[in-house]
C-alpha positions as CSV (number, residue, x, y, z in Angstrom):
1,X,7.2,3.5,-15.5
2,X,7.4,2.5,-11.7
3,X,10.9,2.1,-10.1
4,X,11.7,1.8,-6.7
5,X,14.7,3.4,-5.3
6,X,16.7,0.7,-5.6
7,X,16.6,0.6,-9.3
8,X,16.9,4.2,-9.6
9,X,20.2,4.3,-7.8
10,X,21.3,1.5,-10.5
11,X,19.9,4.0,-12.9
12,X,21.7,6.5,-11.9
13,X,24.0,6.7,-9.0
14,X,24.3,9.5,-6.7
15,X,27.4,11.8,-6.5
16,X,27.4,11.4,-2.8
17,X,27.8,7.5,-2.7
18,X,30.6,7.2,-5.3
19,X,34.0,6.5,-3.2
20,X,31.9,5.9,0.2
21,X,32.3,3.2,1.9
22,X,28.6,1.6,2.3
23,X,26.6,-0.5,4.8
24,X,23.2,-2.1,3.8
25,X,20.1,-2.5,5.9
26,X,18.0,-5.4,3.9
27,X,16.5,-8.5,4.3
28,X,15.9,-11.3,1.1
29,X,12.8,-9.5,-0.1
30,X,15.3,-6.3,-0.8
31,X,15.1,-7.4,-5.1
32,X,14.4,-5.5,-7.6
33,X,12.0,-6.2,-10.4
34,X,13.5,-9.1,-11.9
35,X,14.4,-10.7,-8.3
36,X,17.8,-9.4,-8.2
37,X,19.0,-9.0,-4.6
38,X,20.1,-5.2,-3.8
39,X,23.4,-6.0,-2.5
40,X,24.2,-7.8,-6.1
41,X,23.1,-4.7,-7.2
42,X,24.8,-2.3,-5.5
43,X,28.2,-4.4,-5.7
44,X,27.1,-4.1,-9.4
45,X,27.1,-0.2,-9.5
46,X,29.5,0.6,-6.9
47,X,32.1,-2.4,-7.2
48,X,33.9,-2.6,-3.5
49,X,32.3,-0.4,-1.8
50,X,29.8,-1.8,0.0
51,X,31.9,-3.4,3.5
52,X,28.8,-4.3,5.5
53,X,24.8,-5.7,5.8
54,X,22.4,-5.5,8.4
55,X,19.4,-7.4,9.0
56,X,16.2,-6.4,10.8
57,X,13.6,-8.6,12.9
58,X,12.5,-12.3,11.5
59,X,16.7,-12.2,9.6
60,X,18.6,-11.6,6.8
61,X,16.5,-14.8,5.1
62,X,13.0,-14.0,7.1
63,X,13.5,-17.5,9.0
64,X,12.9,-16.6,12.7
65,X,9.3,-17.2,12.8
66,X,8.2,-15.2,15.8
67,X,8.3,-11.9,18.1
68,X,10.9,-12.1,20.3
69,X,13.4,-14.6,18.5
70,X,16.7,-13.3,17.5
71,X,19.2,-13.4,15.1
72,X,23.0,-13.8,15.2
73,X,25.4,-11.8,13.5
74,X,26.8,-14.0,10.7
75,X,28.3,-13.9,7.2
76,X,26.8,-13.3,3.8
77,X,27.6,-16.9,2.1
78,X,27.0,-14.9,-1.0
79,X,29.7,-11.6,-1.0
80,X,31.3,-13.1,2.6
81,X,30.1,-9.5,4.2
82,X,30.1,-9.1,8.1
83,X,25.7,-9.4,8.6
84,X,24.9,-7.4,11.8
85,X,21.8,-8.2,13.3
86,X,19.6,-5.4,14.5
87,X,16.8,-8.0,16.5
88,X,19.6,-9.8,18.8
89,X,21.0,-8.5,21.6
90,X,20.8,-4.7,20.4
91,X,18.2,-3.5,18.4
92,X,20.0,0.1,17.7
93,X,23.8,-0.8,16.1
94,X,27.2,-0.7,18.2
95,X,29.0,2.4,17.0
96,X,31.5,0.4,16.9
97,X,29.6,-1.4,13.4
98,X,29.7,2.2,11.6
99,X,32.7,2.7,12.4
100,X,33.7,1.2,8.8
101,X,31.2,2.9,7.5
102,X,30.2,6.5,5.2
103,X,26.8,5.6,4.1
104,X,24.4,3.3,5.8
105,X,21.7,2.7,3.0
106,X,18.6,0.9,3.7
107,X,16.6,-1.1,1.5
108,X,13.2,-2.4,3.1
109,X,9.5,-3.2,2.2
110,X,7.2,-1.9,4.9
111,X,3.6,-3.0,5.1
112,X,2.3,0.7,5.9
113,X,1.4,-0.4,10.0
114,X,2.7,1.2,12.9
115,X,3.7,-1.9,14.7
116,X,5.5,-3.9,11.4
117,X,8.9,-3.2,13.4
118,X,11.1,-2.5,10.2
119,X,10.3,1.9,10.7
120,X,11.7,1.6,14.3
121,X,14.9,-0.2,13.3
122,X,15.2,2.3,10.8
123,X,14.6,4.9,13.6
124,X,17.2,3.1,16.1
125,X,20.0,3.4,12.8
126,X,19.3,7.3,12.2
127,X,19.8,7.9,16.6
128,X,23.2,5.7,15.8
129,X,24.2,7.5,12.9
130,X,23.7,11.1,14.3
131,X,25.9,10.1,17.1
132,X,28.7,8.5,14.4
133,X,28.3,11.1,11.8
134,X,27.0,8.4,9.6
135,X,24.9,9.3,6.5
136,X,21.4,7.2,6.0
137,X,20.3,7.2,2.6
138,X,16.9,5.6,2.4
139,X,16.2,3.6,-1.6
140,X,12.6,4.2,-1.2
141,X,9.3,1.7,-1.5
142,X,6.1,2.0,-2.1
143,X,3.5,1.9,1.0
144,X,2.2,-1.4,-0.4
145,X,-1.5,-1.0,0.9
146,X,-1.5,2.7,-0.3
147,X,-0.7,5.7,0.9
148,X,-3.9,7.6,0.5
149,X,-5.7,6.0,3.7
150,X,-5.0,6.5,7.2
151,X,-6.6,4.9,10.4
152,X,-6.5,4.7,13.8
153,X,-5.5,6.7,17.0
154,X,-2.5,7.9,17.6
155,X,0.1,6.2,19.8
156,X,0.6,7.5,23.5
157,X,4.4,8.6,24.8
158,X,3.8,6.4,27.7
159,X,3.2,3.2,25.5
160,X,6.2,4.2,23.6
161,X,8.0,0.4,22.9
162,X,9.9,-1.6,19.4
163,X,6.3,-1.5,17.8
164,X,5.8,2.4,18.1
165,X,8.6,5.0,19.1
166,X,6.7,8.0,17.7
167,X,3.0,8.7,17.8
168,X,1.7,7.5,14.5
169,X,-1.9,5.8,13.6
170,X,-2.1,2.1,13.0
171,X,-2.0,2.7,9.0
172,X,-0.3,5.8,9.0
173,X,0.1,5.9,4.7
174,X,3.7,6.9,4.0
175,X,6.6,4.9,3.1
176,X,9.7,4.3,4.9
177,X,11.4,7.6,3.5
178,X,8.7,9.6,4.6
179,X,8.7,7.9,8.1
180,X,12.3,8.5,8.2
181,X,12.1,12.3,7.2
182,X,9.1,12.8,9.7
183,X,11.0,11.0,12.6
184,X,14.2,12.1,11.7
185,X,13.1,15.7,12.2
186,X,10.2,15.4,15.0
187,X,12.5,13.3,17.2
188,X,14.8,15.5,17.1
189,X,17.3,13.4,15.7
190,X,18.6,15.4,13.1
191,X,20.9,12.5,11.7
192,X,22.3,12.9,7.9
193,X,19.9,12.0,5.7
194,X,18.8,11.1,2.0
195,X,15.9,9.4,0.1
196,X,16.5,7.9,-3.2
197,X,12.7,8.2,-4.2
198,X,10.9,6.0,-6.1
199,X,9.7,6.5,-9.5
200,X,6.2,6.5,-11.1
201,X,4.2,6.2,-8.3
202,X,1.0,7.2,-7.0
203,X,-0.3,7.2,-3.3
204,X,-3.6,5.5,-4.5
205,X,-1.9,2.8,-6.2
206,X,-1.2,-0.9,-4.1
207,X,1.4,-3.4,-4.3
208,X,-0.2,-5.4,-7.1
209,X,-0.7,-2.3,-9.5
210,X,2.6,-1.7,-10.4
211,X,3.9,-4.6,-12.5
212,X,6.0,-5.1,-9.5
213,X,6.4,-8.9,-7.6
214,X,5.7,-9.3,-4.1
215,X,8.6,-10.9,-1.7
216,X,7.5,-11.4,1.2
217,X,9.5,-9.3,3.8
218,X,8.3,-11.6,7.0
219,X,7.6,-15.1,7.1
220,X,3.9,-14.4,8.2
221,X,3.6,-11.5,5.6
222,X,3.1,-13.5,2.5
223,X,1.3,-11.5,0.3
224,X,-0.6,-8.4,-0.1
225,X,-3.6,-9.7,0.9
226,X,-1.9,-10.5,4.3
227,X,-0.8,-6.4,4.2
228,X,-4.0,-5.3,4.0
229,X,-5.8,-6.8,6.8
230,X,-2.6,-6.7,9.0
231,X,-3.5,-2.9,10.5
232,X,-6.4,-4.5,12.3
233,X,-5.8,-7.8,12.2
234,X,-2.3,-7.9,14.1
235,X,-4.3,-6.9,17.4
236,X,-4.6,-10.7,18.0
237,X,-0.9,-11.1,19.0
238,X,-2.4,-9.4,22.1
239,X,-4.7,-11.9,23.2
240,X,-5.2,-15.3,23.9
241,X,-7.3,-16.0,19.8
242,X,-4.8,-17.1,17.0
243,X,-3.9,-14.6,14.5
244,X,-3.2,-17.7,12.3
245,X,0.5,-18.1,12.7
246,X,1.0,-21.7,11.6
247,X,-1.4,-21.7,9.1
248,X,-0.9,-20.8,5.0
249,X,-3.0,-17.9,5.6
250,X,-1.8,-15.5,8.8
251,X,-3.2,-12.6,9.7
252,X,-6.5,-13.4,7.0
253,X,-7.0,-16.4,9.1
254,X,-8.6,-16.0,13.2
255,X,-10.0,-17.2,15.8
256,X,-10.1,-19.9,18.9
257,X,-11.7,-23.0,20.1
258,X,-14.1,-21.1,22.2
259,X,-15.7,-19.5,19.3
260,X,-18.9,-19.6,17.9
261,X,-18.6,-18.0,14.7
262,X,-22.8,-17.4,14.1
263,X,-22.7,-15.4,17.7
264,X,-19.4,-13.6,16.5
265,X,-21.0,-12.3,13.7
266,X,-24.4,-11.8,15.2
267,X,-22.8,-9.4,17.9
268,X,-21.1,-7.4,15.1
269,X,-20.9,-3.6,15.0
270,X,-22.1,-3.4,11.5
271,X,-19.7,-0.5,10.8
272,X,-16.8,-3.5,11.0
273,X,-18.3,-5.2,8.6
274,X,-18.0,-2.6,5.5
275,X,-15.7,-3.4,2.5
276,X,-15.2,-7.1,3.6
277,X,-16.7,-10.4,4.7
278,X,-16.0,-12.7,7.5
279,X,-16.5,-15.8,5.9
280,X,-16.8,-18.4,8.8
281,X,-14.3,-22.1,9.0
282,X,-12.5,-24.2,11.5
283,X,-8.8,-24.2,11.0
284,X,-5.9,-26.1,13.2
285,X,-2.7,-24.2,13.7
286,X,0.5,-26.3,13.0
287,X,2.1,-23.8,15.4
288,X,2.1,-20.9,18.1
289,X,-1.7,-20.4,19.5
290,X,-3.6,-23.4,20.2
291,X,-1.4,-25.6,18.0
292,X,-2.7,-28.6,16.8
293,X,-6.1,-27.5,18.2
294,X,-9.5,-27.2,15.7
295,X,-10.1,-23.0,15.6
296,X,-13.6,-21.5,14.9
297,X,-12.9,-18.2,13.3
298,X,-13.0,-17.0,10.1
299,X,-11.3,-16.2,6.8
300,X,-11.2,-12.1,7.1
301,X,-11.6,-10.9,2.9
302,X,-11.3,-7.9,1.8
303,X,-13.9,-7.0,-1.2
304,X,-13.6,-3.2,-1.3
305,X,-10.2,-1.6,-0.2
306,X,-11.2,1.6,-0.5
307,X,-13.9,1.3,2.0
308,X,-12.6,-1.6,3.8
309,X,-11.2,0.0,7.2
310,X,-8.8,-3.1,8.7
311,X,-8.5,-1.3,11.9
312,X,-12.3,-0.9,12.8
313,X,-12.7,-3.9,11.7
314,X,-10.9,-5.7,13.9
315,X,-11.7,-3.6,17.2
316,X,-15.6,-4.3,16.1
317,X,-14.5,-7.8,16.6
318,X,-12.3,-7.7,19.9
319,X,-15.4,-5.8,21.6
320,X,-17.7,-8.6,20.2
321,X,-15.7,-11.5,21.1
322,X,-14.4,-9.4,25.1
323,X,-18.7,-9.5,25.2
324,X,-19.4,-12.7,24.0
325,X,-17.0,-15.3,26.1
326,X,-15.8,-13.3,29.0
327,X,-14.6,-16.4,30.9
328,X,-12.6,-17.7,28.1
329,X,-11.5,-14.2,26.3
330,X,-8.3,-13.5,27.6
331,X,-5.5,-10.9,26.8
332,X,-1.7,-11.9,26.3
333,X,0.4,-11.3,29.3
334,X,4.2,-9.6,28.9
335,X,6.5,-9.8,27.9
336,X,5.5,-8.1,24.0
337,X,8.4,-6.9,22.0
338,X,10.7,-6.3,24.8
339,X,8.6,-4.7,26.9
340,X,8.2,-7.1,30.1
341,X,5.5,-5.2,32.0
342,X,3.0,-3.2,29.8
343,X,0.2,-5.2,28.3
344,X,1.2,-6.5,24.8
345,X,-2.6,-5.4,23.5
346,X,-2.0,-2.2,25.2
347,X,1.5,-1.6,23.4
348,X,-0.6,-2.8,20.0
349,X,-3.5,-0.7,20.2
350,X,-1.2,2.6,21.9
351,X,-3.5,3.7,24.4
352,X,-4.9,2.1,27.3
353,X,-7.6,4.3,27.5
354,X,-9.2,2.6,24.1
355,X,-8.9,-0.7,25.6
356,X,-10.7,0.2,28.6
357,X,-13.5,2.1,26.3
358,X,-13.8,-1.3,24.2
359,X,-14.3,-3.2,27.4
360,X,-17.3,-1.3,28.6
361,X,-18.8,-1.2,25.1
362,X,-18.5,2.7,24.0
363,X,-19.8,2.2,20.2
364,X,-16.7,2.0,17.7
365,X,-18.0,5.1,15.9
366,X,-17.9,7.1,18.5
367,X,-14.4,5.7,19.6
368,X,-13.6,6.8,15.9
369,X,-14.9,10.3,16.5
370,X,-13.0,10.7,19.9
371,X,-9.8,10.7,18.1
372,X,-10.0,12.5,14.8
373,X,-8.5,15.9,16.8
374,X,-5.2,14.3,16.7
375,X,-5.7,12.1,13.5
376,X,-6.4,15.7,12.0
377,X,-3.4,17.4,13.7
378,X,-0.8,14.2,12.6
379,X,-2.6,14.5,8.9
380,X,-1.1,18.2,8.8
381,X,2.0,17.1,10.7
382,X,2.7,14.3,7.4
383,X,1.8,16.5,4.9
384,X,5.1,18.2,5.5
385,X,7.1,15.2,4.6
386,X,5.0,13.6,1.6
387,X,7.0,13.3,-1.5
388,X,4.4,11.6,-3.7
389,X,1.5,13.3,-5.4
């Protein structure tokens, strides 16, 4: 049977938590199977101990919509904790929040993408910790879109930023305890640290085949199908096409009023095309890009996973669309995640070079090719941290 760390700390606790006094990194999709929020639970199991919460980017409720909008510190109306806000005016906790603190546990559903922010909070508490002495104990998820398949190139130092602080591939197919082990030791970190791993799962297996529900973790994350084009699909928050925020369907939804969706798809690499269909539509944002505005674009679906690769996909697209409507095509200018002078696409995709090699129409496959060196060398790199068959 499949049990995420959460419920197999409620299982069984760990030695090293009993008597500790315990901070949680969460957000409202942090349940367990039957919707139970892990703070309940933990309170539950370890009556007293747990003294504060934390919160990551979107809030402790996912209610800030957008990049870039920050939370406050507040108050749990629910156990009256202290909530800390790790997206407000410090991304990487005040000693001075630990201070109360043994264990700082973190309970988070990642959507397997370098640039889903939740791995670098993670990163920013583990550089915290080592300096308080603070133990991290991560209750281990799933990789929700699998963690057999990887994509993408890897991230360059000098495009380092909130949406990549170590070089990983778009869909780099671990979960947020591997991530933590890998970066905890490659950074140089070297923070006190422990995975409560999860039970019963597989690396092949998705969100939606473990008898498990979905919650989403960010407002524009609202199901798995949104997970699984989101490693390509998130490229348009660097440019100037809608990535349907303000729609029902983010992410699967795409496009702009300058599109023709017949000369999109006519221009298409046909290697973006395998293990989906771009089903062409008009749609009308009720916010962020072109709100209120009819889009041409399409519904993105995904009819094979396994051979469905999100990230070729959508750069198959990009170079298709730069081509097609070079006087309306435009890229979003800083500031992107904090960084106010670096291209946001630039700080998505991780190296400039590939954004320049789009532009002048080097063929996708053999922009795959150029960077299976150092897919190949990160592949060995991960299989030192893996801890699921």
């Amino acid at each position: 049977m499949f049990r995420p760390g959460i419920e197999e700390l409620v299982a069984s606790v760990p030695d090293f938590l009993r008597h500790r006094r315990l901070g949680l990194l969460c957000n409202q999709a942090s349940t367990d199977r039957n919707l139970v929020h892990s703070r309940d639970l933990i309170a539950g199991v370890l009556p007293g101990q747990l003294v504060a919460l934390f919160s990551p980017q979107h809030g402790f409720f996912c209610e800030k919509q957008d990049n870039m909008v920050e939370s406050d510190h507040g108050v749990d109306p629910v156990t009256g904790l202290p909530v800390y806000s790790l997206y407000g005016e410090r991304r990487k906790p005040d000693p001075a929040w630990l201070e109360d603190i043994d264990v700082l546990l973190v309970d988070l559903v990642d959507v397997g993408t370098r640039v889903y922010t939740f791995v670098w909070t993670v990163v920013l508490c583990l550089q915290a910790a080592a300096e308080t002495g603070t133990l991290v104990c991560i209750l281990d998820r799933p990789n929700p879109i699998g963690g057999h398949l990887v994509e993408g190139n890897l991230l360059q130092p000098e495009l380092s930023s909130f949406v990549g602080l170590y070089p990983l591939p778009m869909r780099h197919g671990l979960t947020l305890g591997e991530l933590a082990l890998l970066c905890n030791r490659e950074m140089a970190i070297h923070a006190g640290l422990e995975i409560v791993r999860t039970r019963g799962w597989q690396r092949h297996r998705y969100a939606d085949q473990l008898g498990f529900p979905w919650v989403f973790p960010s407002p524009n994350m609202p199901t798995l199908a949104t997970a699984l084009v989101y490693p390509g699909q998130v490229i348009w928050e660097g440019t100037n096409l809608s990535e349907g925020r303000g729609t029902t369907l983010p992410f699967e939804l795409f496009g702009a009023p300058f599109l023709d969706s017949r000369e999109v798809l006519e221009r298409m690499h046909p290697a973006g095309l395998a293990g989906c269909t771009l089903r062409p539509l008009v749609f009308e944002p009720t916010s962020g890009k072109w709100q209120g505005q009819a889009c041409q674009g399409f519904q993105l679906h995904v009819t094979d996973r396994e051979g469905f690769r999100p990230y070729r996909t959508a750069l198959a697209l990009l170079q298709a669309i730069q081509r097609l409507y070079p006087d309306s095509f435009a890229y979003k200018p800083p500031p992107y995640e904090y960084e106010y002078e670096q291209l946001p696409l630039d700080l998505i995709l991780g190296d400039r070079s590939l954004r320049l090699a789009l532009e002048s129409g080097e063929d996708i496959l053999a922009l795959e090719s150029s960077w299976q060196g150092e897919l190949s060398r990160f592949m060995a790199l991960r299989s030192s941290v893996l801890l699921y068959d």
